[in-house]
Jmol script that loads the backbone (N, CA, C; Angstrom):
load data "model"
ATOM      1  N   UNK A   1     -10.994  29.203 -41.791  1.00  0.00           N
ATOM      2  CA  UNK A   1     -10.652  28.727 -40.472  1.00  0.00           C
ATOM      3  C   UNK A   1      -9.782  27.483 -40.622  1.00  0.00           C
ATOM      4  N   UNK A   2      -8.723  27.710 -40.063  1.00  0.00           N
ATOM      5  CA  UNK A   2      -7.951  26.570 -39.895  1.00  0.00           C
ATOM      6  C   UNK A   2      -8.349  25.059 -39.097  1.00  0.00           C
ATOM      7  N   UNK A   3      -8.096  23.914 -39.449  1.00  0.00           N
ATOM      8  CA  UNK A   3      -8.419  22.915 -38.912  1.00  0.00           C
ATOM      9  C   UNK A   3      -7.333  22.244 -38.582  1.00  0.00           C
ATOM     10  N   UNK A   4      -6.981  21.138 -37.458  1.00  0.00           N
ATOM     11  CA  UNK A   4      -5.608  20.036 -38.131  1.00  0.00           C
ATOM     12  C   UNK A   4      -5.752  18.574 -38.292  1.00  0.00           C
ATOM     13  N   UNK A   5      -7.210  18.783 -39.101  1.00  0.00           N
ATOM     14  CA  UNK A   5      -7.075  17.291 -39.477  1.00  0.00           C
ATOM     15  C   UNK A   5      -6.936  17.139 -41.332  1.00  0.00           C
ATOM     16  N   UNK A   6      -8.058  18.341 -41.570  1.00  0.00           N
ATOM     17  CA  UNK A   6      -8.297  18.207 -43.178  1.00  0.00           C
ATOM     18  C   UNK A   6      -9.014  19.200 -44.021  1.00  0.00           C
ATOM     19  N   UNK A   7      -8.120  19.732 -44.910  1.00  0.00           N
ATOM     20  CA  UNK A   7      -9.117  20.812 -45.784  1.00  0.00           C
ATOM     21  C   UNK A   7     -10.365  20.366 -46.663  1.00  0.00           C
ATOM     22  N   UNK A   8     -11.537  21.528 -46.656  1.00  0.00           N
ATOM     23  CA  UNK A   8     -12.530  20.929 -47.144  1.00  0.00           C
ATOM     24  C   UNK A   8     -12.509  21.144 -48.535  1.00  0.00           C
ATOM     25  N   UNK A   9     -13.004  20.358 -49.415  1.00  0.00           N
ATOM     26  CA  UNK A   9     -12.746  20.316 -50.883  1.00  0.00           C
ATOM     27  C   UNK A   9     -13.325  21.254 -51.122  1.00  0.00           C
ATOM     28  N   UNK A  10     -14.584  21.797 -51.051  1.00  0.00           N
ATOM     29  CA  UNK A  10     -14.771  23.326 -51.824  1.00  0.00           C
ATOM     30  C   UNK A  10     -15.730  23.924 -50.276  1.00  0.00           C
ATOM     31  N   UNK A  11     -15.853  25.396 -50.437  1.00  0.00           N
ATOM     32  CA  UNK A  11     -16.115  26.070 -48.996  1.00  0.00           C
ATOM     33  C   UNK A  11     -16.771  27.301 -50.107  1.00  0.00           C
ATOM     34  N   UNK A  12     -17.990  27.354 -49.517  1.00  0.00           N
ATOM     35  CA  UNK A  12     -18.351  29.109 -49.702  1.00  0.00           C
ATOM     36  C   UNK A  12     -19.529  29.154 -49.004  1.00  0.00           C
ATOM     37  N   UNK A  13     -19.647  30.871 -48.341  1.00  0.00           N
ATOM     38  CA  UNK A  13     -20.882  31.048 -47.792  1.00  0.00           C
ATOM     39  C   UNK A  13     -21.298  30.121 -47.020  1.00  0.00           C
ATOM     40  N   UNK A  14     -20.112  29.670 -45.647  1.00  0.00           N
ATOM     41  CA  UNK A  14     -20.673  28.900 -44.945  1.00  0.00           C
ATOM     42  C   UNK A  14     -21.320  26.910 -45.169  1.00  0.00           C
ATOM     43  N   UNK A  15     -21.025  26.742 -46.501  1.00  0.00           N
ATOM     44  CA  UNK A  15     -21.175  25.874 -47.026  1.00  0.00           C
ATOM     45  C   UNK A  15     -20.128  24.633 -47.432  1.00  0.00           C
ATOM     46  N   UNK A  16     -19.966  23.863 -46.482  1.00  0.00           N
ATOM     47  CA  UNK A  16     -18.748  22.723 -46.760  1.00  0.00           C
ATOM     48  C   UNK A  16     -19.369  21.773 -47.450  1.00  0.00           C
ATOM     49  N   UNK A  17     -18.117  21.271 -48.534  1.00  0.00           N
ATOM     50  CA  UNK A  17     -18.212  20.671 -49.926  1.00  0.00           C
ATOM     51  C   UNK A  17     -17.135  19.717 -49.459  1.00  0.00           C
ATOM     52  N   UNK A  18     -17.987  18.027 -49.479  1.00  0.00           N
ATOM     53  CA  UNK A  18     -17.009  16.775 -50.040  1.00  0.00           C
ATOM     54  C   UNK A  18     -17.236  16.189 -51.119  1.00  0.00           C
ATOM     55  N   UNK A  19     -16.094  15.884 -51.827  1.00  0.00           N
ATOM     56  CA  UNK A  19     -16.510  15.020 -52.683  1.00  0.00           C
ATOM     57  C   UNK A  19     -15.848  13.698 -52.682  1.00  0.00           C
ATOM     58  N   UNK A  20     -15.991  12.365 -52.610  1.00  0.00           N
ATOM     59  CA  UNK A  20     -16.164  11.266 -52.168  1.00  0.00           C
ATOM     60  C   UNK A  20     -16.494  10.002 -53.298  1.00  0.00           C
ATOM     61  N   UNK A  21     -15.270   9.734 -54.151  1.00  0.00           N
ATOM     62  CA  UNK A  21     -15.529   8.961 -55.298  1.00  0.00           C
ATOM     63  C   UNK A  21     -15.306   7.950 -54.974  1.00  0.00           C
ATOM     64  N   UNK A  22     -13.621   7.334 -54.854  1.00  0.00           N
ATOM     65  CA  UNK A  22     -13.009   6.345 -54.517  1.00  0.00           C
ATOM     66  C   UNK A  22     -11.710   6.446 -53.981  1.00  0.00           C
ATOM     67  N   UNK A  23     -12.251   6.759 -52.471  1.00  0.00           N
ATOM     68  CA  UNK A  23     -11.556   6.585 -51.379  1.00  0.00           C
ATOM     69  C   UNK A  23     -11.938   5.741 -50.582  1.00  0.00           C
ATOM     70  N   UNK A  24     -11.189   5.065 -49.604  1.00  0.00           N
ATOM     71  CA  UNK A  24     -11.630   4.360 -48.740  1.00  0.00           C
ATOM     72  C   UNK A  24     -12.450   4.372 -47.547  1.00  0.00           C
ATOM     73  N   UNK A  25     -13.248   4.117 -47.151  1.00  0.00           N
ATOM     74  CA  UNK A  25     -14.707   4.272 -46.446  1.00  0.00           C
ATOM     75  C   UNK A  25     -14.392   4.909 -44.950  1.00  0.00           C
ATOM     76  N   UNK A  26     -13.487   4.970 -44.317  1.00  0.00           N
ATOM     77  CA  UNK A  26     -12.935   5.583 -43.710  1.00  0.00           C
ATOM     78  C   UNK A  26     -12.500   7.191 -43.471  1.00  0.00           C
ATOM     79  N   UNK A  27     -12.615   7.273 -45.295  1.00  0.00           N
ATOM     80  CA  UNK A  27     -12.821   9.272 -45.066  1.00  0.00           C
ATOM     81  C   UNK A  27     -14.104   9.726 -44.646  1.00  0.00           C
ATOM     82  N   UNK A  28     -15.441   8.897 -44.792  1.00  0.00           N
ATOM     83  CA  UNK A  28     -16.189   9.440 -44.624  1.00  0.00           C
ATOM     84  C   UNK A  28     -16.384   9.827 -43.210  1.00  0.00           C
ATOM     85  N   UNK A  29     -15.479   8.697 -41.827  1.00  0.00           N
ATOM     86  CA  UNK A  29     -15.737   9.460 -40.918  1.00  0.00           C
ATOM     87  C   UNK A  29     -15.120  10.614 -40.417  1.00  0.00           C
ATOM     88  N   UNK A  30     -14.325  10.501 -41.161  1.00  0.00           N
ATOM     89  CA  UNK A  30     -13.264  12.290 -41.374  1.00  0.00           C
ATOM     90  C   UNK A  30     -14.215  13.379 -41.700  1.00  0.00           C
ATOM     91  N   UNK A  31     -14.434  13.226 -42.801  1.00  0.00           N
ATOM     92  CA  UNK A  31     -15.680  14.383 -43.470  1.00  0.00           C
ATOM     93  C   UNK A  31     -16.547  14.665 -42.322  1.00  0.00           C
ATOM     94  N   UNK A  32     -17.299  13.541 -41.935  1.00  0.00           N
ATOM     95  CA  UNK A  32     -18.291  14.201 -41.167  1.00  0.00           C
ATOM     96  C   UNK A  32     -17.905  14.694 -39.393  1.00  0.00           C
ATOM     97  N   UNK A  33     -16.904  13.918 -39.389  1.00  0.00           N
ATOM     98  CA  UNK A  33     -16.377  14.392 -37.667  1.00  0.00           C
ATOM     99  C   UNK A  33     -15.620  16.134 -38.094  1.00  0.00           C
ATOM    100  N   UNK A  34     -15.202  16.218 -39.275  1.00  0.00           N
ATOM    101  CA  UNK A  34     -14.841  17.898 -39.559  1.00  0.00           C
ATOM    102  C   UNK A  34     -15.980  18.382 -39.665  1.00  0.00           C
ATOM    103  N   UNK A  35     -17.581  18.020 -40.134  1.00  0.00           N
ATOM    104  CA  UNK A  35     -17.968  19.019 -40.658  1.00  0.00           C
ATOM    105  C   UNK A  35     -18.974  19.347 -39.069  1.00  0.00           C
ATOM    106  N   UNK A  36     -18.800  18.360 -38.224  1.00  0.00           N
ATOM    107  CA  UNK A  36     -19.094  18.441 -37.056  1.00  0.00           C
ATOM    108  C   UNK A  36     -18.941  19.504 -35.964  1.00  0.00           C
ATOM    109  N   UNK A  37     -16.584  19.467 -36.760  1.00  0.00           N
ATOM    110  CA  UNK A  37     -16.208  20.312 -35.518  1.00  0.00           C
ATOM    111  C   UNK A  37     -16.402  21.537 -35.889  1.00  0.00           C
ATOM    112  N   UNK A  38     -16.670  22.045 -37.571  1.00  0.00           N
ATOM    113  CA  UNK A  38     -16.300  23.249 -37.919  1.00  0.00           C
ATOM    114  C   UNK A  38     -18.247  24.114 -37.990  1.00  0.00           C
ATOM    115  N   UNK A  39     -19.128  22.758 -37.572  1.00  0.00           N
ATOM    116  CA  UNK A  39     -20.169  23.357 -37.496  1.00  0.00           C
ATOM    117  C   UNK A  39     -20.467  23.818 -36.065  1.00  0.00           C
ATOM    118  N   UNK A  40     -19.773  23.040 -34.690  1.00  0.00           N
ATOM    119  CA  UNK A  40     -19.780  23.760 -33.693  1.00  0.00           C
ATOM    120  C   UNK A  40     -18.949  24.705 -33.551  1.00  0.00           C
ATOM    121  N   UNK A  41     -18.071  25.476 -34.311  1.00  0.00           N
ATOM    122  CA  UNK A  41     -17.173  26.262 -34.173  1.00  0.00           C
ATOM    123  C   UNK A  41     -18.177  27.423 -35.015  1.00  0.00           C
ATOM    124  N   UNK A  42     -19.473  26.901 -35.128  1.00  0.00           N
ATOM    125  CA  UNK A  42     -20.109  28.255 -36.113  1.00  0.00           C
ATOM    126  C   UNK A  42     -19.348  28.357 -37.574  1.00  0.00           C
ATOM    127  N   UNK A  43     -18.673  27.956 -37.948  1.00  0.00           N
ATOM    128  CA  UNK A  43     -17.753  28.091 -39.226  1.00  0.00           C
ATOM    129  C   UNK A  43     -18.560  27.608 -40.902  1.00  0.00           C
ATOM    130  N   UNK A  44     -19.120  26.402 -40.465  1.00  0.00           N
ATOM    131  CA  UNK A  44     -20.221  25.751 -41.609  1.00  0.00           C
ATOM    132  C   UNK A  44     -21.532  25.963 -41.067  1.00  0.00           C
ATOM    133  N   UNK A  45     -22.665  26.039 -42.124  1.00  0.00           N
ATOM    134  CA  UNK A  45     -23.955  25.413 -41.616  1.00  0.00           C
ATOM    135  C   UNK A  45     -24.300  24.390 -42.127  1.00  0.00           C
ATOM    136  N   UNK A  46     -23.799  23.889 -43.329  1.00  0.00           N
ATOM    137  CA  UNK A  46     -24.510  22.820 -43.559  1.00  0.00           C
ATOM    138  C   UNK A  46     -23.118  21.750 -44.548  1.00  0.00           C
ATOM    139  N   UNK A  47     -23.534  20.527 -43.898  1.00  0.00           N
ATOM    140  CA  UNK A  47     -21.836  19.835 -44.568  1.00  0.00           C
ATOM    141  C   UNK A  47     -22.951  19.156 -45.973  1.00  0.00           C
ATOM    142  N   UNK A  48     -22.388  19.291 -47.088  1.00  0.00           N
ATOM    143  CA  UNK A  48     -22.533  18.495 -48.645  1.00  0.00           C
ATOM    144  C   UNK A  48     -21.614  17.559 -48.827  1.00  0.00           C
ATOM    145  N   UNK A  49     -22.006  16.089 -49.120  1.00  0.00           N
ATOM    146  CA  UNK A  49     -20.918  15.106 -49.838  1.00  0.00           C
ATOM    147  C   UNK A  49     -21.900  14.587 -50.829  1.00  0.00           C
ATOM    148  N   UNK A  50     -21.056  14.460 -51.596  1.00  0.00           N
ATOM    149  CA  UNK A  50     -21.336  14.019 -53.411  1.00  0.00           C
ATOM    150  C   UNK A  50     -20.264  12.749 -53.335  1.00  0.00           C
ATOM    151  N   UNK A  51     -20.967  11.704 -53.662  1.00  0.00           N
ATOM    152  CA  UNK A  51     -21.002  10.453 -53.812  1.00  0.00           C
ATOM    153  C   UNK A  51     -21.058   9.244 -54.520  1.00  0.00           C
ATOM    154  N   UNK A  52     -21.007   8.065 -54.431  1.00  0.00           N
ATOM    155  CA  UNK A  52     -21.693   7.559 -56.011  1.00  0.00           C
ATOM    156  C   UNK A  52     -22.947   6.208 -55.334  1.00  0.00           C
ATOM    157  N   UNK A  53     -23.951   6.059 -55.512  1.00  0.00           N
ATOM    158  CA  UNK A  53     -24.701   5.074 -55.444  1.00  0.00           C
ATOM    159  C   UNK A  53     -23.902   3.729 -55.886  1.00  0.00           C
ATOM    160  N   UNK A  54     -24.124   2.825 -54.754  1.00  0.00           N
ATOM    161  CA  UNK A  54     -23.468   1.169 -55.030  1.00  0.00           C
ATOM    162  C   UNK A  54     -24.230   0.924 -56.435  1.00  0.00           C
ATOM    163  N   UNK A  55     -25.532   1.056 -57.188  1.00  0.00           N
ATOM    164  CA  UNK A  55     -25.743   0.499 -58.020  1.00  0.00           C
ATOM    165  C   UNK A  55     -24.730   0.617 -58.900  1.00  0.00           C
ATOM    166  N   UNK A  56     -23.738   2.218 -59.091  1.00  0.00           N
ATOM    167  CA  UNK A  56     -22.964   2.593 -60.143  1.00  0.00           C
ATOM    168  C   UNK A  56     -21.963   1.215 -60.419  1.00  0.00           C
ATOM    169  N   UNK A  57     -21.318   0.687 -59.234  1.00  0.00           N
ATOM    170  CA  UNK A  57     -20.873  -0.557 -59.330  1.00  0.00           C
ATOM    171  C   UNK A  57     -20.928  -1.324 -60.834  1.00  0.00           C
ATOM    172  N   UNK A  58     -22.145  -1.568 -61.052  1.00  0.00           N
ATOM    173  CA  UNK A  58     -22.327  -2.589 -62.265  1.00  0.00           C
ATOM    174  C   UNK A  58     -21.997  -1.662 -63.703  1.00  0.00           C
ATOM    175  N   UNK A  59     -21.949  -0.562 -63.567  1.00  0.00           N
ATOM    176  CA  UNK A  59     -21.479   0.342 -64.861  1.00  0.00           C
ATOM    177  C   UNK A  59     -19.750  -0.167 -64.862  1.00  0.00           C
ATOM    178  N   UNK A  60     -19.392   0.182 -63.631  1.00  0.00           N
ATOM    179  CA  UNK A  60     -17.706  -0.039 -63.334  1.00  0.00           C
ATOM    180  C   UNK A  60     -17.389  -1.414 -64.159  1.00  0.00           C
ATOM    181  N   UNK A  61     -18.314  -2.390 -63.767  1.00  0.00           N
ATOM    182  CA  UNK A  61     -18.216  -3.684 -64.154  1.00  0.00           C
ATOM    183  C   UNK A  61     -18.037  -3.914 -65.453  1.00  0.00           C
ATOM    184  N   UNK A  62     -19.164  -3.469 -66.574  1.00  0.00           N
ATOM    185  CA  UNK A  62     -19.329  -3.393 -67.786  1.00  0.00           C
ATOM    186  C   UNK A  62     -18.030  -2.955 -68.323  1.00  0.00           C
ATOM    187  N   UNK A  63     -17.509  -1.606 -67.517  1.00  0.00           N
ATOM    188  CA  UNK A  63     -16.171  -1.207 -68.465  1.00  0.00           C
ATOM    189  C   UNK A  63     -15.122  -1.463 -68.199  1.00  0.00           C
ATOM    190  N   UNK A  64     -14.994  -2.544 -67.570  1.00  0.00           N
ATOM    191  CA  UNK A  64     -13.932  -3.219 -67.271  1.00  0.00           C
ATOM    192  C   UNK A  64     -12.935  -2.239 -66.224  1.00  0.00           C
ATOM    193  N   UNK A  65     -13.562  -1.723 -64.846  1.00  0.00           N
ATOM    194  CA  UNK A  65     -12.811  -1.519 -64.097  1.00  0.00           C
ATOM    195  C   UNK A  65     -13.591  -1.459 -63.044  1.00  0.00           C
ATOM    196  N   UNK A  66     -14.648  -2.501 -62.688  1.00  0.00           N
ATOM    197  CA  UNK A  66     -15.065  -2.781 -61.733  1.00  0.00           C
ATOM    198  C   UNK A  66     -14.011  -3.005 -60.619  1.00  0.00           C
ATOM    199  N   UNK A  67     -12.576  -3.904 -60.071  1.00  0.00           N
ATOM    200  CA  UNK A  67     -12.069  -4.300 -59.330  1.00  0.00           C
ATOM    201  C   UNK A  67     -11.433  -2.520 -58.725  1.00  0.00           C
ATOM    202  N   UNK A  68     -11.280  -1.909 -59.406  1.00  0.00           N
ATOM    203  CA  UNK A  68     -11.083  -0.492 -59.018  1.00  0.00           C
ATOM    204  C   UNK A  68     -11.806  -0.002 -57.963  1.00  0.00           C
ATOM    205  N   UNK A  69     -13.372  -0.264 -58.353  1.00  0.00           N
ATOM    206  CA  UNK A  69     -14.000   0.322 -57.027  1.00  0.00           C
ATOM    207  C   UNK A  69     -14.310  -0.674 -56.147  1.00  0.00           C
ATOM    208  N   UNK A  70     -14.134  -1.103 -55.422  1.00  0.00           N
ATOM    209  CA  UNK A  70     -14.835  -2.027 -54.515  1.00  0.00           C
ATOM    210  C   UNK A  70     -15.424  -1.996 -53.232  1.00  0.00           C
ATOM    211  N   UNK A  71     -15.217  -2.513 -52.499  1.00  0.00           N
ATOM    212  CA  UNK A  71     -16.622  -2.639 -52.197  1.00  0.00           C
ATOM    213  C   UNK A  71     -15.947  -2.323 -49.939  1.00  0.00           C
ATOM    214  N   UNK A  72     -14.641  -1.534 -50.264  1.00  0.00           N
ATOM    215  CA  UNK A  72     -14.350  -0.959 -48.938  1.00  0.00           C
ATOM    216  C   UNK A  72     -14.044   0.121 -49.084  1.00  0.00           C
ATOM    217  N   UNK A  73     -14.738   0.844 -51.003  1.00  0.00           N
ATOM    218  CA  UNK A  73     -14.628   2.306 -51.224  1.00  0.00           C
ATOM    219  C   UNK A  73     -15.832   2.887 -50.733  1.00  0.00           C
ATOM    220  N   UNK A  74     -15.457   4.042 -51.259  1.00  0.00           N
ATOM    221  CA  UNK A  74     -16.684   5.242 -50.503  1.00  0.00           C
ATOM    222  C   UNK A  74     -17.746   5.006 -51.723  1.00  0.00           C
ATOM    223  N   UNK A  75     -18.867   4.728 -51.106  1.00  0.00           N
ATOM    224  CA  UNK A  75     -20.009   4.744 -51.792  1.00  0.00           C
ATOM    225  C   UNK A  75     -21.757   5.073 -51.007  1.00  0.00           C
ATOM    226  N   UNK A  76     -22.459   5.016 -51.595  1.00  0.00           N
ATOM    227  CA  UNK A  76     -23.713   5.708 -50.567  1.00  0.00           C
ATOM    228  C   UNK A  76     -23.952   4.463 -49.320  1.00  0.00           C
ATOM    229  N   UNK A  77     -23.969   2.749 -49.114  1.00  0.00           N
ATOM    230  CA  UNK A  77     -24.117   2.125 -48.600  1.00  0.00           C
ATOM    231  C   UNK A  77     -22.982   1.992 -47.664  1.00  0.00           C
ATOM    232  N   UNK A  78     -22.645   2.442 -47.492  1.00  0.00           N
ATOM    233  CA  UNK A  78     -20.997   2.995 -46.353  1.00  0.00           C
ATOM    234  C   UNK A  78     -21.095   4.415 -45.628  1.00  0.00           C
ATOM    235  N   UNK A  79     -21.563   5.592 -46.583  1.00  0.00           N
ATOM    236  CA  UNK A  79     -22.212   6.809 -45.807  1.00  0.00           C
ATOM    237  C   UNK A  79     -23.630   6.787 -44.939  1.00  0.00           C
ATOM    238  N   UNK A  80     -24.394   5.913 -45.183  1.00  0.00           N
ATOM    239  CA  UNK A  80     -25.497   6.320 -44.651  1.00  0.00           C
ATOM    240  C   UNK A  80     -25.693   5.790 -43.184  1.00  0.00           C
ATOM    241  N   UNK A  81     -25.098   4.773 -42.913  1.00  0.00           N
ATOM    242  CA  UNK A  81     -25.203   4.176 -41.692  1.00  0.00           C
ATOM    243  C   UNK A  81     -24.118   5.103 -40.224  1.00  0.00           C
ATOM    244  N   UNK A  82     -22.956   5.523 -41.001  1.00  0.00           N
ATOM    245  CA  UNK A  82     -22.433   6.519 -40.190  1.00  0.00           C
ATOM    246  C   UNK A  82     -23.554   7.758 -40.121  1.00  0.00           C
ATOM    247  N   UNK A  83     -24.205   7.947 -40.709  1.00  0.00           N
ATOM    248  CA  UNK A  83     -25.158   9.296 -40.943  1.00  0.00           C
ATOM    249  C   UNK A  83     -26.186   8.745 -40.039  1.00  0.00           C
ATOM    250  N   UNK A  84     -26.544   8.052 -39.890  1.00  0.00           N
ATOM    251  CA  UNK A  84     -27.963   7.578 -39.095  1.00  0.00           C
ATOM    252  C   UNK A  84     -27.303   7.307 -37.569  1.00  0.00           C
ATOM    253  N   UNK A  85     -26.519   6.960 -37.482  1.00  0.00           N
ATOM    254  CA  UNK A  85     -25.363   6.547 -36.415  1.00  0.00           C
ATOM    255  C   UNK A  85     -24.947   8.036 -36.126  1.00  0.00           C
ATOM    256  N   UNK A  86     -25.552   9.086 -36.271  1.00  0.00           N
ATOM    257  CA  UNK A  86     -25.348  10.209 -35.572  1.00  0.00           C
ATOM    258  C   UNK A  86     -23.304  10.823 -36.068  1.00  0.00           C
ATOM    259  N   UNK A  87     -22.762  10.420 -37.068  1.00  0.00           N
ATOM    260  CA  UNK A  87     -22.154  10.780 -37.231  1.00  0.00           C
ATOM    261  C   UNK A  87     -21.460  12.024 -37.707  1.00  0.00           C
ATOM    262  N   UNK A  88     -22.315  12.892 -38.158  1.00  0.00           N
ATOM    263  CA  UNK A  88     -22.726  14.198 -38.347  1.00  0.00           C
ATOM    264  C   UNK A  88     -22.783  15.143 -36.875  1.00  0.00           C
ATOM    265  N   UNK A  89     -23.086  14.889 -36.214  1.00  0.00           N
ATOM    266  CA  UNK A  89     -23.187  15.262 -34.847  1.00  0.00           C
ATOM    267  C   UNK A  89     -23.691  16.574 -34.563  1.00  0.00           C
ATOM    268  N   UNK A  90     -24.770  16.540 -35.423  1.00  0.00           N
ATOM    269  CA  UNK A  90     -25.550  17.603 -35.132  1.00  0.00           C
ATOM    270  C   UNK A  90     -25.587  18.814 -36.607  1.00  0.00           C
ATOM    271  N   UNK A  91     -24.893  18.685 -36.974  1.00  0.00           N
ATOM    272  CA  UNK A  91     -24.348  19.534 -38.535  1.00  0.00           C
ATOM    273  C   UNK A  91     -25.345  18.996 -39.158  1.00  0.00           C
ATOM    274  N   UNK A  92     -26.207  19.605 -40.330  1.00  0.00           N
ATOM    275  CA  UNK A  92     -27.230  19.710 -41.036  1.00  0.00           C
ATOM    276  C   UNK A  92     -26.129  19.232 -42.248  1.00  0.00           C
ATOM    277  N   UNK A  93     -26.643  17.700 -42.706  1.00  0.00           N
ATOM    278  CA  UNK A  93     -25.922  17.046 -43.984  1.00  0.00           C
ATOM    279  C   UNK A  93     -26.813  17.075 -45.296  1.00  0.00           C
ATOM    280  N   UNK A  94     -26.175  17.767 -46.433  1.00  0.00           N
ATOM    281  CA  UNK A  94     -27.102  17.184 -47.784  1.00  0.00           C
ATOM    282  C   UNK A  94     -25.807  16.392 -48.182  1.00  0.00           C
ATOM    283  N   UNK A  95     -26.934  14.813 -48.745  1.00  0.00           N
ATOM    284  CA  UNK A  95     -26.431  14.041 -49.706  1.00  0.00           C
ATOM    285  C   UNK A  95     -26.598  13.816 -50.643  1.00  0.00           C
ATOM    286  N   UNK A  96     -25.911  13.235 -51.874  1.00  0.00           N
ATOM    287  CA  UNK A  96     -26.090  13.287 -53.149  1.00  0.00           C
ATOM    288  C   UNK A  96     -25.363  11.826 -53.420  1.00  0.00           C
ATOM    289  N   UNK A  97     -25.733  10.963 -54.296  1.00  0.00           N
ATOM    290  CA  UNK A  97     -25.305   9.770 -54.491  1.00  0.00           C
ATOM    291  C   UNK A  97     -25.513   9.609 -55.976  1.00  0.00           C
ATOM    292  N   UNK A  98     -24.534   9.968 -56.702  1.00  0.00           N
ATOM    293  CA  UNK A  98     -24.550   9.439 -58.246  1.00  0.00           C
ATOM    294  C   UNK A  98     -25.315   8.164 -58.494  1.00  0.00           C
ATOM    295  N   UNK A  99     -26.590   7.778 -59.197  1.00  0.00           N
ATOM    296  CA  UNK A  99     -26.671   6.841 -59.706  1.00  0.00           C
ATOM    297  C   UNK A  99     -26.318   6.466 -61.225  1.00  0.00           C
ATOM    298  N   UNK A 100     -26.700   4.964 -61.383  1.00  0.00           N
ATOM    299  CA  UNK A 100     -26.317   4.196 -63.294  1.00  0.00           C
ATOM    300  C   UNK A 100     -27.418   5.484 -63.955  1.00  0.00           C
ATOM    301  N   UNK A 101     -27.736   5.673 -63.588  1.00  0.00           N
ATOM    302  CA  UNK A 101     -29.172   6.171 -64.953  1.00  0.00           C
ATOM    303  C   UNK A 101     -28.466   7.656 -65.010  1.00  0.00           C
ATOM    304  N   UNK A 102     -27.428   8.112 -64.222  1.00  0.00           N
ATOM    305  CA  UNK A 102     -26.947   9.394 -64.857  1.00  0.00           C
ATOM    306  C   UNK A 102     -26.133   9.021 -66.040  1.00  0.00           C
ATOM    307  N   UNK A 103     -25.361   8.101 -66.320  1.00  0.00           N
ATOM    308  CA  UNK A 103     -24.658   7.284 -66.919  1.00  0.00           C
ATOM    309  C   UNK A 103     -24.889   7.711 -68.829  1.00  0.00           C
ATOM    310  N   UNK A 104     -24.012   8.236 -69.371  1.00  0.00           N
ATOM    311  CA  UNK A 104     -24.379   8.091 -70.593  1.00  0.00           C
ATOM    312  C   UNK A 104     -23.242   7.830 -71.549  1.00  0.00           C
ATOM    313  N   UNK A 105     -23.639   6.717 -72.127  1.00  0.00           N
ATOM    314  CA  UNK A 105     -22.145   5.761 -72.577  1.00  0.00           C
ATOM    315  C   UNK A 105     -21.856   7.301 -74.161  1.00  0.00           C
ATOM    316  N   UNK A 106     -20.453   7.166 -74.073  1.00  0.00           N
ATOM    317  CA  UNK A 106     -19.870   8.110 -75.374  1.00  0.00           C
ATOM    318  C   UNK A 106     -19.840   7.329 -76.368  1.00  0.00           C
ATOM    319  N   UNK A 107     -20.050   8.397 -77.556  1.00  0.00           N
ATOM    320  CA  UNK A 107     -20.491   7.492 -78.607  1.00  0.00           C
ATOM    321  C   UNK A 107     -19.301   7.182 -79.821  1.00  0.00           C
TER     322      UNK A 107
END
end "model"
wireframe off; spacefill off
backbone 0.3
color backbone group
């Protein structure tokens, strides 16, 4: 189904896929106002964004590209308050928020 604001990063079986690293906090109300319109259009049932937990922050730090992510990127403490704030608008959301402890330094 066509939209004209934004294609969803991955789609199957009714299932809309964001993924949400480091962009600016502002897509997230994109994501969820699409997964809104395309869930009243019957098109999705349930919107997914994959994310990263603010703790990841201090990993960024360690490897010297903390200033990369900061802190008006997309991260779980920027999604959740639009999410509670009814920003979803009715669309059934799973979230996922990368934390440090997935983290495994290469050797």
């Amino acid at each position: 189904m066509d939209t004209p604001t934004h294609k969803i990063d991955c789609f199957r079986n009714s299932i809309a896929l964001e993924i949400e690293w480091n962009n600016k906090d502002p897509f997230y109300d994109r994501d969820l106002n699409n997964f809104r319109l395309l869930f009243n259009l019957r098109a999705i049932s349930v919107g997914v964004i994959i994310t990263r937990c603010d703790n990841l922050q201090e990993i960024f730090n360690q490897l010297g590209r903390g200033s990369s992510y900061g802190a008006s990127t997309t991260h779980m403490s920027k999604l959740l308050p639009r999410i509670e704030g009814g920003g979803g608008g009715g669309c059934p959301l799973l979230v996922f928020g990368i934390t440090q402890s997935l983290y495994t330094e290469d050797e």
